[in-house]
C-alpha positions, 0 to 999 in steps of 0.5 A: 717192165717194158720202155713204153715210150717213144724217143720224139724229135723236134718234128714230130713234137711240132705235129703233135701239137698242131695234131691236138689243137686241130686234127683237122689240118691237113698233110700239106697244111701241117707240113707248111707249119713244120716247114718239112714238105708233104712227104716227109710230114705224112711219114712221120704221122704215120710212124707216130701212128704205128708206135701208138703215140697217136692213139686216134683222132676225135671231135672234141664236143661242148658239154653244155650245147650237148645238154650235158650240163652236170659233170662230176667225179664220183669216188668210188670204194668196192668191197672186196680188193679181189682180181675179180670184183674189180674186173667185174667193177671195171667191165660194169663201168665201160658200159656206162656212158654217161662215164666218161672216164674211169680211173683206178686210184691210190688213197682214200678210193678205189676208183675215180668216175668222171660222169656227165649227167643232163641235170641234177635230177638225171645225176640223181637217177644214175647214182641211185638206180645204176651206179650204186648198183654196180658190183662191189660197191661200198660206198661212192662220194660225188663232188660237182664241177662248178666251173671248169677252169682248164679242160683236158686239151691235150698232152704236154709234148716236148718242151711242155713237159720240163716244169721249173 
């Protein structure tokens, strides 16, 4: 299997993490913080780019003020372990966009969905009339976020990836 990752220096650690706290900041700004001039910085962001490390930039919106008030994880079981049916699995699932996110995962399910929905009753409609009609399903549980307490925000980089 091919080394997928990247060797990062100190720099280039410092610009990903002011990148995920705010992909707004300019070349000049995030040159400033990293203390490197602008040249240098635009370089660098561009190399991290090229590699792949940095995969895009996005706005990172409020569920809630979207009217998006139902997030959930479904877990989801298919029938069949074949290629097939869980390509076909797969494909159904990146059409959906009330998923957000899909997983395949090892334990007690196949898949992970995360979804968002407006209400219950919206929920209620997309589990019963989409996603308990997608290929291959045998069975899917749904657990409901009561409060998020910490949010994808972004990756640990550098020294945020050494845990005690």
């Amino acid at each position: 299997m091919e080394n997928l990752t990247v060797s990062l220096h100190k720099k280039d650690i410092q610009l990903l993490m002011l990148l995920q706290q705010d992909a707004r900041l300019t070349n000049q700004q995030l040159a400033e913080q990293c203390g490197m001039s602008a040249t240098p910085c635009w370089r660098r962001i561009r190399q991290l780019e090229e590699a792949g490390v940095i995969a895009g930039y996005r706005a990172v919106l409020d569920r809630k003020k979207t009217g998006l008030g139902i997030l959930a994880f479904v877990r989801v079981n298919i029938d069949s372990h074949s290629e097939q049916q869980a390509v076909s699995f797969e494909q159904a699932v990146c059409e959906l966009p009330q998923v957000i996110a899909c997983y395949a995962i090892g334990g007690g399910a196949d898949f992970l969905l995360q979804v968002v929905a407006r209400d219950l009753d919206d929920y209620s409609d997309f589990a019963m009339k989409v996603i308990r009609r997608l290929p291959g399903i045998k069975a899917m549980e749904t657990s409901f976020v009561l409060k998020e307490i910490k949010p994808l925000s972004g990756l640990p980089v550098g020294d945020g990836c050494r845990w005690p």
